[in-house]
C-alpha positions in Angstrom: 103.0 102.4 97.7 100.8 99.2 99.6 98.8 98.6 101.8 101.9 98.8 104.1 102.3 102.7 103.8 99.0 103.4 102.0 97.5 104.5 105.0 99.9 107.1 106.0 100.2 108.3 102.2 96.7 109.1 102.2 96.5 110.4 105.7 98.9 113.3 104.6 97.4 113.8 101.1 94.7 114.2 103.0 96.0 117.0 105.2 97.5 118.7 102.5 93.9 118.8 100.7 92.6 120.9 103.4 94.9 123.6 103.2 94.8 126.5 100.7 97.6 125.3 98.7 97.2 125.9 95.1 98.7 122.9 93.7 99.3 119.8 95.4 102.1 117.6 93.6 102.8 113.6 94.6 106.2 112.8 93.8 106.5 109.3 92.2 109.8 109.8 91.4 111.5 107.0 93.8 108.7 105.1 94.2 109.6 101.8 93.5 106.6 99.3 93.9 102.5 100.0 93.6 100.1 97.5 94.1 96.2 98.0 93.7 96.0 99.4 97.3 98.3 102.7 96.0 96.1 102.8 92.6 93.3 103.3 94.3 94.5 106.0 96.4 96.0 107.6 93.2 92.7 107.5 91.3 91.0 108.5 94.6 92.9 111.6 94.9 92.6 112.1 91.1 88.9 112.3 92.1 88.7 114.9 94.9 90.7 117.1 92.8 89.2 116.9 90.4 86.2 117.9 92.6 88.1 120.7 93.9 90.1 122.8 91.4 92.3 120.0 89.9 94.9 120.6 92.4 96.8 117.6 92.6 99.4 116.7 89.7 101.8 113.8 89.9 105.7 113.4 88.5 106.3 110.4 86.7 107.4 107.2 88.1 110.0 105.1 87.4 109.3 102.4 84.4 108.3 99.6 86.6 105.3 101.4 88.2 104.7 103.6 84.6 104.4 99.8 83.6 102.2 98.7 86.6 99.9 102.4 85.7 99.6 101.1 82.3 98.5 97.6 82.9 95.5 98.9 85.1 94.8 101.3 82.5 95.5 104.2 84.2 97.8 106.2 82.9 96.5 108.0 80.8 94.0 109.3 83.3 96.1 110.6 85.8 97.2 114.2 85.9 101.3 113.6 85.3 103.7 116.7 84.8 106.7 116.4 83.2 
């Protein structure tokens, strides 16, 4: 997640934020790379849910971006399920 793909991640996060879903889940699962672009939009999204009945949750990455998520300091902010 960059500022290749960024863009389309959060155009689709988006859209799934205006439904009535009742919990939105962002699979990190295969993701591979993060830079700051995809941080933001994590902590972004973290942010409008909170705003809006904590919907979102996240799985866990792989170590390498768990690694990336610690250096910025973040990961213990996020909302990660097991």
């Amino acid at each position: 997640m960059d500022l290749s793909n960024a863009g389309e991640v959060e155009r689709e996060l988006l859209h799934a934020e205006a439904t009535d879903a009742a919990a939105i889940i962002i699979d990190l699962s295969g993701l591979m790379f993060i830079d700051s672009t995809g941080i933001r939009l994590l902590i972004s999204a973290d942010a409008r849910s909170r705003a809006d009945s904590s919907r979102l949750s996240l799985t866990r990455p792989p170590a390498q971006v768990r690694r990336v998520l610690c250096i910025a300091g973040i990961d213990e902010l996020l909302p990660f399920r097991d």
